[in-house]
Backbone as a ProteinNet text record, in pm:
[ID]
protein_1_A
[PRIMARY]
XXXXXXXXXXXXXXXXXXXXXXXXXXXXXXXXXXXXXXXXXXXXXXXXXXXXXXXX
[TERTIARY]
21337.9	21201.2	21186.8	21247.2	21253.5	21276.1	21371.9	21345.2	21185.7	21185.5	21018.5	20909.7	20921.4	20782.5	20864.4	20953.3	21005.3	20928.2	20920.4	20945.7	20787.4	20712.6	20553.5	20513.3	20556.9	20533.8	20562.3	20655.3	20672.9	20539.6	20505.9	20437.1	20285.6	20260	20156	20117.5	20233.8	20238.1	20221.7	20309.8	20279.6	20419.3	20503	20648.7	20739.5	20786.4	20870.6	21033.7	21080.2	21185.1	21298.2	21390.1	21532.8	21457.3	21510.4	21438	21564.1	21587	21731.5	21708.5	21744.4	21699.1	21859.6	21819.7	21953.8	21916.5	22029.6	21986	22085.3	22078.1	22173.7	22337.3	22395.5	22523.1	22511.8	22588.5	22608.2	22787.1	22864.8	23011.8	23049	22971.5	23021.6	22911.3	22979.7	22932.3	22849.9	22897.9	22774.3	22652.9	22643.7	22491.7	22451.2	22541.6	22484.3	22444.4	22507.7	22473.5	22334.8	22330	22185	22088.6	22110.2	21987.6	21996.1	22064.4	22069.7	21953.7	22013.6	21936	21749.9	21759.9	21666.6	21519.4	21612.1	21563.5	21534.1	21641.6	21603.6	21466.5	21433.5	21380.6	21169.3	21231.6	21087.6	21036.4	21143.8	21072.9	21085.3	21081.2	21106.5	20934.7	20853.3	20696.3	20648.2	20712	20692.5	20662.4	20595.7	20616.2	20728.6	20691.9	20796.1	20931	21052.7	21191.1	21236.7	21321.4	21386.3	21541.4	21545.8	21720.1	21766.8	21826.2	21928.6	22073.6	22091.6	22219.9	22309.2	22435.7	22539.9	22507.9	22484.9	22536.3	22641.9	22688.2	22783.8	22831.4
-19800	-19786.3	-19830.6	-19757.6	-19850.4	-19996.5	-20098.5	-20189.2	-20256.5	-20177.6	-20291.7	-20204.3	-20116.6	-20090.5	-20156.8	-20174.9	-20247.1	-20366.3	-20444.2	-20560.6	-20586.2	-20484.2	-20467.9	-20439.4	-20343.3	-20336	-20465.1	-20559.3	-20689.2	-20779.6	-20777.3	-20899.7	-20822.9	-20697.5	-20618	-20639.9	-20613.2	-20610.7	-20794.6	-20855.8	-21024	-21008	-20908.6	-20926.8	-21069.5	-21100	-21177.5	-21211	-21259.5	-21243.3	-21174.1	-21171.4	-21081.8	-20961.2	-20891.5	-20724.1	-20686.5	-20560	-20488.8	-20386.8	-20343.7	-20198.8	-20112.8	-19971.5	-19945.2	-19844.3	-19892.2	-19794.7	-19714.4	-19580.7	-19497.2	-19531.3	-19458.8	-19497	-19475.1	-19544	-19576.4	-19648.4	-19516.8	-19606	-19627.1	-19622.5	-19749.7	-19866.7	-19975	-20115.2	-20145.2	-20140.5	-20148	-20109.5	-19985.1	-19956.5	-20045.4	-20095.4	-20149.9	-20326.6	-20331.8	-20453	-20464.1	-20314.7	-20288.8	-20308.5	-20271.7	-20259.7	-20421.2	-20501.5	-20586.8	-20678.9	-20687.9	-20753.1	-20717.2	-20566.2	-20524.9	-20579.7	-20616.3	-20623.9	-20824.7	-20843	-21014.8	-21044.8	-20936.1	-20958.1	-20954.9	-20863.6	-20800.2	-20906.5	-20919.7	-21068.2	-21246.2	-21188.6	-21342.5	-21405.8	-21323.7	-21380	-21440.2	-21435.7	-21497.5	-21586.7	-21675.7	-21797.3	-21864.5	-21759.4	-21787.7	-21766.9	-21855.5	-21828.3	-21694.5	-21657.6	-21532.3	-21533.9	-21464	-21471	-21349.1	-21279.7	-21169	-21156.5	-21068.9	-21016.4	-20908	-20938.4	-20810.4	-20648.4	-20547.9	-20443.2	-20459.6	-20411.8	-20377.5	-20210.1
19132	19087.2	18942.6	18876.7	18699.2	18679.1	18776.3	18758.1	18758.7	18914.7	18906.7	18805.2	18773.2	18687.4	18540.3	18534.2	18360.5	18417.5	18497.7	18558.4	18493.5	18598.4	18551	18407.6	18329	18227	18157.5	18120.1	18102	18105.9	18199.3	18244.1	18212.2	18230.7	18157.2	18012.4	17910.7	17796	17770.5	17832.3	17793	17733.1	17740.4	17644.7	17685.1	17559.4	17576	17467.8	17487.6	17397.4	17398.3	17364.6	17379	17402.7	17563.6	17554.2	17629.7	17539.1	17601.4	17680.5	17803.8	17880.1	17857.9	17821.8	17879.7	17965.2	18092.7	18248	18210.3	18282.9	18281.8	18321.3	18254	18299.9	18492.9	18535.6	18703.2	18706.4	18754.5	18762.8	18895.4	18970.9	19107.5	19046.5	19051.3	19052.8	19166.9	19283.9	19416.5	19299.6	19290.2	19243.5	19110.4	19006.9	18914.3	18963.4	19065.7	19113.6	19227.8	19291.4	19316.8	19252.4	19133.1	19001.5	18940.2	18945.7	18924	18966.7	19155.5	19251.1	19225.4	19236.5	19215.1	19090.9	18977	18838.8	18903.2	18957.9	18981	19037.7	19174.1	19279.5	19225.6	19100.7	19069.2	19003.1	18876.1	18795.5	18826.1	18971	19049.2	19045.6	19075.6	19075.5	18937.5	18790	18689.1	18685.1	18600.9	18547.4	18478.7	18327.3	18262.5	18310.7	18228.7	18275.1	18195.7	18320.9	18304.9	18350.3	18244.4	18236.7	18244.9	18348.4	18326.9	18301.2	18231.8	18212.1	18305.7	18340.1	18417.7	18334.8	18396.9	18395	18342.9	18211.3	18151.4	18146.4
[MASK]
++++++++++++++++++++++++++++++++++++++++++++++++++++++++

């Protein structure tokens, strides 16, 4: 759920530029790679290019 409302808030606000989220810690990877997909899937309807970063 936080991905897509960040996703919305983004494109709400008009943000752009280096924006850092930090998600809660999550130590199975499956799930940080959930949130990943997740975070891709939302800001796929953009215009602008979007670039994500791994769950670290």
């Amino acid at each position: 759920e936080a991905a897509d409302e960040i996703a919305r808030q983004l494109r709400l606000r008009d943000l752009g530029g280096l924006v850092v989220i930090d998600f809660i810690d999550m130590t199975p990877v499956k799930h940080q790679r959930e949130v990943e997909n997740r975070m891709k899937d939302a800001v796929r309807p953009d215009r602008a290019r979007v670039q994500l970063g791994r769950i670290s």
